[in-house]
C-alpha positions in Angstrom: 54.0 -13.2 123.9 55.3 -16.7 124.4 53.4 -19.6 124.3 54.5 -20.2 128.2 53.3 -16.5 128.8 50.1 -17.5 127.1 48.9 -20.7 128.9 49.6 -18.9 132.4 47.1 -15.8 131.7 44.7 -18.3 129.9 44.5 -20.5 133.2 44.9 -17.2 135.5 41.6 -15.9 133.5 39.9 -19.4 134.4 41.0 -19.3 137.8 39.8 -15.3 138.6 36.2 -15.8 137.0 35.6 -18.9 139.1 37.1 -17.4 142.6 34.4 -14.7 142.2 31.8 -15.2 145.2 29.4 -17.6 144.9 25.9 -19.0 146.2 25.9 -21.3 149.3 24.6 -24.0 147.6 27.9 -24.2 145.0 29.3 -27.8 145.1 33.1 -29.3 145.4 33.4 -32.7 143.6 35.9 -34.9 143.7 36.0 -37.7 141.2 38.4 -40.7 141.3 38.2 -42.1 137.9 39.4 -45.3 136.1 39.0 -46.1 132.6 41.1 -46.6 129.1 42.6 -44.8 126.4 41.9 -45.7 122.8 42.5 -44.6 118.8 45.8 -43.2 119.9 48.0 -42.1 117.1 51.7 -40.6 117.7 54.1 -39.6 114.5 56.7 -42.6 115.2 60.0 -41.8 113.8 61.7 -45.1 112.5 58.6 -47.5 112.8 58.3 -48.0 109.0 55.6 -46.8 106.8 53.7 -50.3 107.5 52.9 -49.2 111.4 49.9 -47.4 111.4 50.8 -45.0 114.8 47.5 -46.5 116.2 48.0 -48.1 120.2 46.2 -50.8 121.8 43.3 -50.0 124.8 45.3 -48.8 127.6 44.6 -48.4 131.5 44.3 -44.8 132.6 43.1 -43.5 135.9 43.3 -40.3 137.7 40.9 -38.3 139.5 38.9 -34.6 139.0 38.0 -32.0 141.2 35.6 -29.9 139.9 33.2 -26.4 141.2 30.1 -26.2 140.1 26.9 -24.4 141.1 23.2 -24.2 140.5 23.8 -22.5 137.7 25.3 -24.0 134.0 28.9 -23.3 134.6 31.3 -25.0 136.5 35.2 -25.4 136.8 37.7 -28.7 137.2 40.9 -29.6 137.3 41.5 -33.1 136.1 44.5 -35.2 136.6 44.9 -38.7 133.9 47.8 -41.3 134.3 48.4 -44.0 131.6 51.2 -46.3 133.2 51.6 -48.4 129.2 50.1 -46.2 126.8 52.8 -46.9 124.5 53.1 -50.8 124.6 52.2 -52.1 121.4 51.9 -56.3 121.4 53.8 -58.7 118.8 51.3 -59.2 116.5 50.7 -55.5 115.6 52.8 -55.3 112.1 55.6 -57.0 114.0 56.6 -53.6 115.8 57.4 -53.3 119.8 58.4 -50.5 121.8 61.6 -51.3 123.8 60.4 -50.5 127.7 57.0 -49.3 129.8 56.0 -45.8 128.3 53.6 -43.5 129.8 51.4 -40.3 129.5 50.1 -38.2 132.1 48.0 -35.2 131.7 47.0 -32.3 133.5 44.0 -29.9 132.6 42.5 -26.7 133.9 38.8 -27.1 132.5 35.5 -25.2 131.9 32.2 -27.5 132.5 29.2 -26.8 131.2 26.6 -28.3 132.7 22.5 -28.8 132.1 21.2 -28.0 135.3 18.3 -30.5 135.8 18.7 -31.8 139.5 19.9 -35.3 140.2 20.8 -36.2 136.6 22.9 -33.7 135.0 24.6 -34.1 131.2 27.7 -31.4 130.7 30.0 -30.4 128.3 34.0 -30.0 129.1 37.1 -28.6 127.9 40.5 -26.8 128.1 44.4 -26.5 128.2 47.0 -27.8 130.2 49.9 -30.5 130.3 50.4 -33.2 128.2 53.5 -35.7 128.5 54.8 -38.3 127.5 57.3 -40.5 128.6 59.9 -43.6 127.1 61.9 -45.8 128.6 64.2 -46.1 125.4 63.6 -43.0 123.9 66.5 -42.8 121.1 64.6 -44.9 118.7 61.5 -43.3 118.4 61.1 -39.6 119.7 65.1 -38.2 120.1 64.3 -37.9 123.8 63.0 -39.8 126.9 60.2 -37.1 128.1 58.0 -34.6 126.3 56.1 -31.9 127.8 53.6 -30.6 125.4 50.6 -27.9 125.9 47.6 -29.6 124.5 44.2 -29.5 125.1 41.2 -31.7 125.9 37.3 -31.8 125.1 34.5 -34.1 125.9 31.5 -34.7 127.9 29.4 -37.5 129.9 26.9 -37.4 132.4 26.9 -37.1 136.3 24.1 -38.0 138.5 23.8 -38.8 142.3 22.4 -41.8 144.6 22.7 -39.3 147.8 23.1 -36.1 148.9 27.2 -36.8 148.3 28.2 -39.6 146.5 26.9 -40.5 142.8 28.8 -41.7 139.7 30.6 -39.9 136.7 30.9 -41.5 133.2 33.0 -39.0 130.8 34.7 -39.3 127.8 37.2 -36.8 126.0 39.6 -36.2 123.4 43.2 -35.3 124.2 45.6 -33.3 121.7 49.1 -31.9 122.0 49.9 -28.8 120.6 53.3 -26.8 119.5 54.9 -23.7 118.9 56.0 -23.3 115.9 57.7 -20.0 115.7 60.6 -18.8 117.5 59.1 -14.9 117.6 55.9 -14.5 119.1 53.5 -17.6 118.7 52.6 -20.1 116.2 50.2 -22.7 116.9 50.3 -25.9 115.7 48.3 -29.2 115.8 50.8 -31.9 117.2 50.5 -35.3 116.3 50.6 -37.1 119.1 46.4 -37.2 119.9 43.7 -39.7 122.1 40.6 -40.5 123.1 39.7 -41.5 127.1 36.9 -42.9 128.4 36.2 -43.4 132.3 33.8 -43.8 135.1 34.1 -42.7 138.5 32.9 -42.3 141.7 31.7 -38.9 142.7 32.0 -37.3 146.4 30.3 -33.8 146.9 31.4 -31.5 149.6 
């Protein structure tokens, strides 16, 4: 099976058990987050064995819609933009990357959630997207875009002022992955990896 094959009946499996009919009282949330990225590390060609591959604090934002019910499990897509996640300034080992480059992701997720009312802790993670984009590509990866499969995992806390609106704080760790093998599938660890941390605010519906 290919690795596309793969990730399509992974997410189709995700999708079917949370389409099953649920309780009135199941929630939709949507979640328009801002936050940063931080401890990114990418496997530079050309930079010299003095650059570390670590990146400065960068702006991300995005949003999350989510399912959850009374119950501990829940369901989200989340969506994460990082206009500049590949600036590095001046004084960082005298190395700059020629252009703007970005990252977006794109992840199908399970949420595990503590169900204890108003304040409620959860656990998250899954598979999805992962790319990254350069303005001047030659230099460093071979070629302007990559779309990688990765995965994420994290966690935070939601809790709400109202019957719809409350805030989200959530922090995760994001990893591309690669096939390695040209038969079948071969999973790799990629090296191109972060950590994100936002808050948001949360609409129920």
């Amino acid at each position: 099976m290919s690795l596309r094959k793969l990730c399509m009946t992974g997410a189709l499996a995700v999708l079917v058990s949370v389409a099953a009919p649920s309780k009135a009282s199941a929630d939709w949330l949507l979640t328009p987050f801002i936050g940063a990225n931080f401890n990114g590390s990418a496997n530079v060609t050309g930079a010299g064995e003095d650059f570390g591959d670590q990146f400065e604090r960068k702006l991300n934002y995005g949003a999350s819609l989510a399912w959850m019910g009374n119950g501990a499990l829940g369901f989200e897509v989340d969506f994460g933009y990082s206009p500049n996640f590949f600036d590095v300034s001046p004084d960082d080992n005298n190395f700059n990357f020629i252009g703007d480059g970005n990252v977006t992701t794109l992840m199908a997720n399970l949420v595990v959630g503590a169900p204890t009312g108003g304040v409620r802790p959860y656990a998250s993670g899954g598979i999805g997207l992962i790319r990254q984009r350069l303005d001047d590509a030659g230099q460093f990866f071979g070629k302007v875009g990559n779309n990688d499969f990765g995965f994420n995992v994290g966690g935070g806390v939601m809790g709400f002022m109202n019957d719809h609106v409350g805030l989200r704080g959530d922090i995760r760790y994001f990893r591309a992955v690669h096939d390695s093998s040209n038969d079948g599938v071969d999973l790799d660890l990629g090296d191109f990896n972060f950590w994100r941390g936002t808050v948001g605010v949360m609409f129920k519906f």
